[in-house]
DRENROBA-716287 format. One line per 8 residues: number of its first residue (from 1); their letters; for each residue x, y, z of N, C-alpha, C. Coordinates in steps of 0.2 Angstrom, whole numbers. Example, Ala and Ser with C-alpha at 12.3 -4.5 7.8 and 13.67 -1.06 7.14 Angstrom:
1> AS> 66,-28,39,62,-22,39,66,-16,39; 64,-11,35,68,-5,36,64,0,39 $
This chain:
1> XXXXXXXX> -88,485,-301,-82,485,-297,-79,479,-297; -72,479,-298,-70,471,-298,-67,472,-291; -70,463,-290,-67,462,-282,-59,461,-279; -58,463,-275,-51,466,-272,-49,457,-272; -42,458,-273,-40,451,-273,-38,449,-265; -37,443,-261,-35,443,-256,-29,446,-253; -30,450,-249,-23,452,-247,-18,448,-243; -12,450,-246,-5,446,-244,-5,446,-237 $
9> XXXXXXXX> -5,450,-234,-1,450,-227,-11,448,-220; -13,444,-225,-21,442,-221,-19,434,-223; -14,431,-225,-13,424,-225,-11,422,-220; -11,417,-219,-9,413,-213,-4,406,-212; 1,406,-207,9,403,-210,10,404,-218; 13,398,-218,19,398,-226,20,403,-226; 25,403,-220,31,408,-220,36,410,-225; 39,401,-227,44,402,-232,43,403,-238 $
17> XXXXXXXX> 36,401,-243,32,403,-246,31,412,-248; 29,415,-243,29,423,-242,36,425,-244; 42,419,-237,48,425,-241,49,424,-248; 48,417,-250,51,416,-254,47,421,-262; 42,421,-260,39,429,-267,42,432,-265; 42,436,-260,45,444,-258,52,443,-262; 56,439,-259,64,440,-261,63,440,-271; 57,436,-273,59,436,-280,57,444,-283 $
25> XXXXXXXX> 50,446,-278,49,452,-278,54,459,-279; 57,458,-274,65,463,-273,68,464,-280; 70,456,-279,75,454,-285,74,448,-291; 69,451,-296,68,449,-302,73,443,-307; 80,444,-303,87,440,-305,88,435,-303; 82,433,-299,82,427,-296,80,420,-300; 77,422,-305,75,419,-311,70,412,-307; 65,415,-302,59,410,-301,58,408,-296 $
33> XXXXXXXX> 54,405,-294,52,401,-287,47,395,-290; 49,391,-289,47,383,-288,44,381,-279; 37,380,-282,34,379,-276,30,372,-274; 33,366,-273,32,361,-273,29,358,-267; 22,355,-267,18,354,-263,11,352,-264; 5,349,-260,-2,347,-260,-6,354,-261; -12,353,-266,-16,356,-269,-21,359,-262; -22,369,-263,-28,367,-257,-21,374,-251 $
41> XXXXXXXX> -17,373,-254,-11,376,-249,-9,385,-250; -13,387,-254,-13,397,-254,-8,398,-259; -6,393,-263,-3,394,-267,-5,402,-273; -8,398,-277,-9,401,-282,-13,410,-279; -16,409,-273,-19,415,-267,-14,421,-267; -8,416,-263,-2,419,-261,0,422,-268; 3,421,-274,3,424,-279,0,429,-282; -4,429,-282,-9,435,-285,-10,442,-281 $
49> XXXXXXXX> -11,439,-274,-9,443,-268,-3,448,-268; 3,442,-270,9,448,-270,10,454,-278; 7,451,-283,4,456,-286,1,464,-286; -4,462,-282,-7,468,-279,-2,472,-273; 5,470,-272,8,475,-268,12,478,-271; 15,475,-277,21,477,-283,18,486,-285; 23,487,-286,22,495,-289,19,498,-296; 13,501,-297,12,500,-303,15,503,-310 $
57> XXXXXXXX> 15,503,-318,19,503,-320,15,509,-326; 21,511,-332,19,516,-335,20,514,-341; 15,510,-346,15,508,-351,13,512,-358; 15,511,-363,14,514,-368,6,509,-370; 2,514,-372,-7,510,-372,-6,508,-379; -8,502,-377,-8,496,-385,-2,494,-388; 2,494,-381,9,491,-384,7,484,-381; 9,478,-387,8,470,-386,13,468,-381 $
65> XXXXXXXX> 19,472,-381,26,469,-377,27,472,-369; 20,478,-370,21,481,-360,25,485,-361; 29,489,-364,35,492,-366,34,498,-362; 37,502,-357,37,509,-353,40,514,-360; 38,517,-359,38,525,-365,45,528,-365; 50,526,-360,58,528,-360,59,522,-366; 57,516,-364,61,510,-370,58,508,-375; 53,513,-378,49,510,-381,50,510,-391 $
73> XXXXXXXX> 52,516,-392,56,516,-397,63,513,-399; 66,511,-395,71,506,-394,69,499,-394; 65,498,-392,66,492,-392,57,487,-394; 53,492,-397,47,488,-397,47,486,-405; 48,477,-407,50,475,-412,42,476,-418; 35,480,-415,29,480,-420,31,486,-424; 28,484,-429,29,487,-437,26,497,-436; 31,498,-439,29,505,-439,21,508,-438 $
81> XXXXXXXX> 17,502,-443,11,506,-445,5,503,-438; 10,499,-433,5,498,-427,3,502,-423; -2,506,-419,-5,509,-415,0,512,-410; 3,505,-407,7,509,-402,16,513,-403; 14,512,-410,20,515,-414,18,524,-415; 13,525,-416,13,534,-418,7,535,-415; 11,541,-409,7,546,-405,3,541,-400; 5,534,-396,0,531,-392,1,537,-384 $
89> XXXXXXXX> -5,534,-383,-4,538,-377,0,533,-370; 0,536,-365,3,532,-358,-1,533,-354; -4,526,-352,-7,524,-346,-2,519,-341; -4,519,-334,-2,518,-328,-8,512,-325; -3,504,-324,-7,498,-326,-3,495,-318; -7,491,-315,-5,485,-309,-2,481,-315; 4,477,-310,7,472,-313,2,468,-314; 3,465,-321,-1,458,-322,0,450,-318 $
97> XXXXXXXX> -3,446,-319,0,440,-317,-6,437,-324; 0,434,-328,-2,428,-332,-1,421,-331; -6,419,-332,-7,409,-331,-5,405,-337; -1,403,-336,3,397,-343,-3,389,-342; -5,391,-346,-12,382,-343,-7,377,-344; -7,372,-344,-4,366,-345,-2,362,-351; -9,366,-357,-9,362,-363,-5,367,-367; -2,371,-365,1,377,-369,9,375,-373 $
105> XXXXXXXX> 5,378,-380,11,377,-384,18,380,-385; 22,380,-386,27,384,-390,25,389,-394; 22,389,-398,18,395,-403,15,399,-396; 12,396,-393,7,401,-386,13,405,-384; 17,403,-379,20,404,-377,25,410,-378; 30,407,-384,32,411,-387,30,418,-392; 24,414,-394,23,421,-401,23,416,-408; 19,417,-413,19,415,-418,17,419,-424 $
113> XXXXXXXX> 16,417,-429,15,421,-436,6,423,-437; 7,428,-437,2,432,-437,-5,429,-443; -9,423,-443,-10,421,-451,-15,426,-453; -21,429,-447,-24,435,-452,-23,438,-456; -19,441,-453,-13,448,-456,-11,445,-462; -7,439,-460,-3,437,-466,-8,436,-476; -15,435,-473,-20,432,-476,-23,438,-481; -24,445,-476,-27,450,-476,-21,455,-480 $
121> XXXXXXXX> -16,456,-479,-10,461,-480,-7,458,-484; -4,449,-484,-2,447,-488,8,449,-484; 8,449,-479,13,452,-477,16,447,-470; 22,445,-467,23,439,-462,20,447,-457; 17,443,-452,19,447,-446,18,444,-440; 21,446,-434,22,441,-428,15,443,-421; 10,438,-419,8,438,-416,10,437,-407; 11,440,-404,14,440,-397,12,435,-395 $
129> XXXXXXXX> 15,431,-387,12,424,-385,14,427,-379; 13,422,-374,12,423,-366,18,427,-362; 24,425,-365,29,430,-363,29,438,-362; 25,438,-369,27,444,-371,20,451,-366; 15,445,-364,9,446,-361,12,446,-353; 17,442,-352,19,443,-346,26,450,-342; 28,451,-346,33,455,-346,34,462,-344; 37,461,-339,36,467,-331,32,464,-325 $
137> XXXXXXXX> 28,458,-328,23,454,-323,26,450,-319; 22,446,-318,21,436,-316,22,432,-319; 23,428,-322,21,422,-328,20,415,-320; 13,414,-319,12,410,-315,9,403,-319; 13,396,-319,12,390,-319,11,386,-316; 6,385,-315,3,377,-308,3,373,-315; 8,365,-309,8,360,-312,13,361,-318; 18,364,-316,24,364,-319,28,360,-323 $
145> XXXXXXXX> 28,354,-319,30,347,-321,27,345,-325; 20,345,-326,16,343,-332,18,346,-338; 21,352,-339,23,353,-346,27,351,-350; 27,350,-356,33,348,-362,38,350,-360; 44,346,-358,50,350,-355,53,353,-359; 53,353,-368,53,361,-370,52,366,-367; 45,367,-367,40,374,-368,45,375,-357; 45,372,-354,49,374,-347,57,377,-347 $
153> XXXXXXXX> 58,372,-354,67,376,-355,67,382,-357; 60,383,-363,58,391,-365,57,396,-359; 53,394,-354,53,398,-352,57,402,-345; 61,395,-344,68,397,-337,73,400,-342; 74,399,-351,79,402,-353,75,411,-353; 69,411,-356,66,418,-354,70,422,-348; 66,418,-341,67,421,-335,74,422,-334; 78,418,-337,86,420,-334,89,427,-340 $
161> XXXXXXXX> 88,425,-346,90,431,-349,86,438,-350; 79,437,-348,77,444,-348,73,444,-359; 76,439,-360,73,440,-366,72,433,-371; 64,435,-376,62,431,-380,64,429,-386; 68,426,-390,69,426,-396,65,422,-399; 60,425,-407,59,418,-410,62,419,-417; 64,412,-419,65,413,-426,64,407,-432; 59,410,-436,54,403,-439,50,406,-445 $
169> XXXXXXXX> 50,401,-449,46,405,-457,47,413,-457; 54,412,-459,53,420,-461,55,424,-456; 55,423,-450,52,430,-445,59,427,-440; 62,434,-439,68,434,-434,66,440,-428; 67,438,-424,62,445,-418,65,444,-411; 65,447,-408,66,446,-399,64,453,-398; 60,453,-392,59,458,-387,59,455,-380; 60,462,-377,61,459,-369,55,455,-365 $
177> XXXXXXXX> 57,449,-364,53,446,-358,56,445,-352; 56,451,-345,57,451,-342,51,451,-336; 51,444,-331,46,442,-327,47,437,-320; 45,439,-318,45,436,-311,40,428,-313; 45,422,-312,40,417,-315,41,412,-308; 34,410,-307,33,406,-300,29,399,-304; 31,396,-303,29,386,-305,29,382,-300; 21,378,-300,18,376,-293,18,369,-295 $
185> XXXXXXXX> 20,362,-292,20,358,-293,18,350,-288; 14,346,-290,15,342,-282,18,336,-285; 23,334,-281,28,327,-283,25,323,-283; 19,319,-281,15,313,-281,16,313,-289; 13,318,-295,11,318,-302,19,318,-308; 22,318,-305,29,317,-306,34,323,-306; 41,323,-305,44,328,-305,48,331,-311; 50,336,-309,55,341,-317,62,336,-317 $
193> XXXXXXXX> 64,336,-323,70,334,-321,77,338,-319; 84,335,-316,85,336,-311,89,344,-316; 88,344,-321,93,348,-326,88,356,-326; 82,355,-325,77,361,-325,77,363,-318; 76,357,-314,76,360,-307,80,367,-305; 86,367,-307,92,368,-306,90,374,-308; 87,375,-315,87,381,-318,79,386,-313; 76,385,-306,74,386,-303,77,390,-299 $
201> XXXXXXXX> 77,397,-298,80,402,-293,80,398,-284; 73,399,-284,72,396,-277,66,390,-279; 66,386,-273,61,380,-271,57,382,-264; 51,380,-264,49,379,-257,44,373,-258; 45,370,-252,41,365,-251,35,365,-246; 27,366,-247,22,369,-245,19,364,-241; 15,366,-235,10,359,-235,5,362,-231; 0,359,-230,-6,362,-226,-5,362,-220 $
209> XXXXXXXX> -7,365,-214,-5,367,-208,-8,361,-202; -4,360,-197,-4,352,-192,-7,356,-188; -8,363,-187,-9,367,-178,-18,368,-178; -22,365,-174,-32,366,-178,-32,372,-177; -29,375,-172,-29,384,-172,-29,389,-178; -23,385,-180,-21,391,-188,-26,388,-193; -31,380,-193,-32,379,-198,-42,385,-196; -41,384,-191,-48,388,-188,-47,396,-191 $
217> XXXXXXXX> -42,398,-190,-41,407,-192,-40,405,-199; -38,402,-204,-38,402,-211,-46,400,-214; -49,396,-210,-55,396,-212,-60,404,-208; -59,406,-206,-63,411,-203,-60,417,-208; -54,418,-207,-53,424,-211,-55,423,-220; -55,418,-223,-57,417,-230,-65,417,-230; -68,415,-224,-76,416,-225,-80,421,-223; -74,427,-220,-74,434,-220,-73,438,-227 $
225> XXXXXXXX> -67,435,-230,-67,436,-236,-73,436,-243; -74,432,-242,-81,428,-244,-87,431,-245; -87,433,-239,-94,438,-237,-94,444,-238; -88,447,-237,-86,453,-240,-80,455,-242; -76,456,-248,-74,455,-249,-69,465,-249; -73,469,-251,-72,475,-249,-70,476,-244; -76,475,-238,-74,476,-234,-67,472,-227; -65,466,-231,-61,462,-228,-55,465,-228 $
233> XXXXXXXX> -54,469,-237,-47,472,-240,-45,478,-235; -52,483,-233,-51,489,-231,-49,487,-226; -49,481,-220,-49,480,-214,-41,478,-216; -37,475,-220,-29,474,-220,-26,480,-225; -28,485,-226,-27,491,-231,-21,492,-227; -20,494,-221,-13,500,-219,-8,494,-218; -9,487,-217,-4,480,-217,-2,482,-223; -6,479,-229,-5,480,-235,-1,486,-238 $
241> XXXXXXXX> -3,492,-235,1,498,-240,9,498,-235; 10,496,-230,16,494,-225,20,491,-231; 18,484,-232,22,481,-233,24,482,-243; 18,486,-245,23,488,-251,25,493,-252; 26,496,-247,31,504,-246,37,501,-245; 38,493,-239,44,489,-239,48,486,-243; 42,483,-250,44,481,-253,49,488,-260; 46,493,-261,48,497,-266,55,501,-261 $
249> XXXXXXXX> 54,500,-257,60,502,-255,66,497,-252; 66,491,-252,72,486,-254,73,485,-260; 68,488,-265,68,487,-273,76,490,-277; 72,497,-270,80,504,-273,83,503,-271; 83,500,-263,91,498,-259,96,491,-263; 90,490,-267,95,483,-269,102,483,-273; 103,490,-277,107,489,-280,113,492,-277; 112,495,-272,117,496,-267,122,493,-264 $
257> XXXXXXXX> 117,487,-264,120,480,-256,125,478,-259; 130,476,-253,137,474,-256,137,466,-252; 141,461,-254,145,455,-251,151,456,-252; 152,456,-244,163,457,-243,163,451,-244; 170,448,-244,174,443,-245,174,436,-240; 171,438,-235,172,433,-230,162,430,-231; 159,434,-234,153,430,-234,154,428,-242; 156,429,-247,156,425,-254,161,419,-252 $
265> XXXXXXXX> 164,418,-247,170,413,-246,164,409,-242; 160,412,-238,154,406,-235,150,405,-238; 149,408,-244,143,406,-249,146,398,-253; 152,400,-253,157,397,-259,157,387,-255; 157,389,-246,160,383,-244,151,380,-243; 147,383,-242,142,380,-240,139,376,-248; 141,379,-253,137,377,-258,143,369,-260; 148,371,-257,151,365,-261,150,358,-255 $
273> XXXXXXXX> 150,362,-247,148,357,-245,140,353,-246; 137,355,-247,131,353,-250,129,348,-256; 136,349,-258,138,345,-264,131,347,-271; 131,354,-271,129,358,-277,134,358,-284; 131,354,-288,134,355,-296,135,361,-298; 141,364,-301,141,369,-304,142,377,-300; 139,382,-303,142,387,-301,134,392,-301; 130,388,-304,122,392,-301,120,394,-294 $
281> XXXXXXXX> 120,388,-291,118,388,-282,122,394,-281; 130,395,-282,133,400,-281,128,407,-280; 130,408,-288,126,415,-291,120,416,-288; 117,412,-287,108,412,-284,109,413,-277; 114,409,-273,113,409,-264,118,416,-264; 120,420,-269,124,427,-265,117,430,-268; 112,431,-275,106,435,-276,103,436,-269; 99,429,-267,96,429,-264,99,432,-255 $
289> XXXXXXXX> 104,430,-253,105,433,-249,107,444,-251; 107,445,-256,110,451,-258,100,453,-255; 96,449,-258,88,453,-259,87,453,-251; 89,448,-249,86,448,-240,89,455,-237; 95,454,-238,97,460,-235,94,469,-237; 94,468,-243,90,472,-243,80,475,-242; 80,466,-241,71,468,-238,72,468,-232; 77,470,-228,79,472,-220,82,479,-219 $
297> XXXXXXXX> 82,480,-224,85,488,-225,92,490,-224; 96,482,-226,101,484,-223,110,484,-232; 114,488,-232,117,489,-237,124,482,-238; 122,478,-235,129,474,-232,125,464,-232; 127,462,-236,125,455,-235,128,452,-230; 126,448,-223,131,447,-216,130,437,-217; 135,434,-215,134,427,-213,123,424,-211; 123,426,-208,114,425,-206,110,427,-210 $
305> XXXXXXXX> 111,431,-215,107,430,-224,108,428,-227; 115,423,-226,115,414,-229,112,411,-229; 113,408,-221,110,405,-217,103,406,-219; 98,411,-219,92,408,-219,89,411,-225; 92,412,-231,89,408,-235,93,402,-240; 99,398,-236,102,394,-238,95,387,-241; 91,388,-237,86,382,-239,82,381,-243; 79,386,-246,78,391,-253,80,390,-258 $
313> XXXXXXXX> 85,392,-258,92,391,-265,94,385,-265; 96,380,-260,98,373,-261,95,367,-260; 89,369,-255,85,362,-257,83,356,-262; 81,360,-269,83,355,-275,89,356,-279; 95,357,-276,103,358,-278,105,351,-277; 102,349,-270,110,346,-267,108,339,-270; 116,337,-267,117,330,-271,120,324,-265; 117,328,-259,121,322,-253,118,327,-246 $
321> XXXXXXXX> 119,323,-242,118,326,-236,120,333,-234; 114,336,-232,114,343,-232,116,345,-228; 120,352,-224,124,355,-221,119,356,-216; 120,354,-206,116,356,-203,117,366,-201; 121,369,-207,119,375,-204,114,377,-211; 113,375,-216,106,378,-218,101,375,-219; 98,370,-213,92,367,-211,88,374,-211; 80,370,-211,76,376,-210,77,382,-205 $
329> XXXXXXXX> 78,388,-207,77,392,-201,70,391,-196; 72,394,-189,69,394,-186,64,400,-187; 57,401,-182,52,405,-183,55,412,-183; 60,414,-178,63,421,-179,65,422,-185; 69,417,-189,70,418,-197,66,422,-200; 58,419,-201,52,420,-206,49,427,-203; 54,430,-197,50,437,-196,48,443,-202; 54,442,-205,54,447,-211,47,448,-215 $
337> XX> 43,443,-215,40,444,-220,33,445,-217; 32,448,-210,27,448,-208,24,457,-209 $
């Protein structure tokens, strides 16, 4: 029996943390979360977690690219004579979460040239790489900053267009790599530059908790976990199924929600007073507000799901002194994700 991963809604603070999965959770178009902070802080916990809440999926079996059986013959680039080409059946899988290690290359990541095959058949064929292993998932990276700043531009140009291209000896190919990518970082070991940052949907910045009470209940509750691990999940189970009934349903509310005129005008003047390069912050602080509203159940983005998630989207935007109305929200803000 594999062990139950810990459950999301049995962490304790990192408030903004939580929202900040959920909102990617909602909305996939966020193109990421950068979580910048000391080692030890729920991070990589908190991700795995929100996995297990995600709704599961209906994949074609022994398809390399995770293709659903609607898009499957459209769009899955393996050769006729592969498995999940004629007569595969369909199984029903949990979202994955894949781990990008640090030493990972370009050929990893992307996919490369098949050389068994090549050896064996005598024929080029393409080997999938972690994208493609990711796709409908996670693609989760600690120590983000530590990668080749290639292989990072590879993967935020992934996450924003929904797709892989490679094109090298011979082989020209793209399939969809669509994924929820979270990149954990601590600034002591250096930072991204400021041209990637950018290319980060949201930021939060993490740290371990100042209150001995919360640090007392995170320890009790994980060495609850510890000892029993079944029985800790069964004990957060109706939390848990709450909160991903919540989440699958801002999923389908999302495409709904609307932004009038008078909040894209306050999106418009906060990003520029914030002194935000360009017109990302823009597009990112109208998603991100478009996903809060709909993880509140509501069809209408309003002023106050600017405001609190303004610190998310522009924290590693600005370029000057920051506007006092998107300082951290207060505690009432992080109710949502409880």
């Amino acid at each position: 029996m594999n062990r139950p991963v810990y459950p999301f809604t049995a962490l304790v603070g990192q408030e903004r943390l939580r929202l900040g999965l959920l909102l990617g959770a909602v909305s996939p178009a966020l193109s990421g979360i950068l979580v910048r902070g000391e080692k030890g802080t729920a991070k990589s916990t908190a991700v795995r977690a929100l996995a297990d809440l995600l709704p599961t999926q209906r994949v074609v079996e022994g398809c390399p690219f995770r293709l659903p059986p609607e898009d499957h013959d459209g769009l899955c680039p393996s050769p006729p004579s592969s498995p999940c080409r004629s007569d595969a059946g369909v199984v029903t899988v949990r979202v994955p979460v894949v781990e990008l290690p640090v030493g990972a290359t370009e050929d990893r990541v992307a996919g490369t040239i098949d050389l068994e095959r090549a050896l064996r058949e005598g024929v080029r064929g393409f080997e999938p790489g972690l994208l493609a292993a990711a796709h409908r998932g996670i693609l989760y990276v600690d120590e983000v900053n530590l990668l080749d700043d290639h292989v990072v531009d590879l993967l935020l140009d992934s996450a924003a267009m929904g797709v892989n291209t490679v094109e090298r000896e011979g082989i020209s190919l793209a399939h969809p790599a669509r994924f929820r990518l979270v990149g954990t970082m601590n600034p002591e070991e250096g930072e991204l530059r400021p041209q990637l940052l950018d290319r980060f949907g949201l930021c939060v910045t993490v740290e371990g908790s100042r209150d001995p009470r919360e640090r007392v209940e995170i320890m009790r509750r994980r060495s609850e976990y510890e000892d029993d691990p079944e029985g800790f999940a069964d004990r957060w189970r109706e939390q848990q199924d709450r909160l991903a009934a919540r989440i699958r349903a801002a999923m389908d509310l999302l495409p709904a929600v609307e932004a009038g005129p008078d909040v894209l005008l306050r999106i418009a003047t906060v990003c520029l007073d914030a002194g935000v390069d360009g017109h990302r912050g823009d597009l990112t602080l109208l998603r991100a507000s478009t996903a809060l509203a709909a993880w509140h159940g509501r069809d209408t983005v309003t002023a106050p799901d600017v405001e609190e998630v303004g610190d998310l989207v522009l924290s590693h935007r600005r370029r000057r002194s920051p506007l006092q109305e998107i300082a951290a929200p207060t505690a009432s803000g992080a109710g949502g994700v409880r």
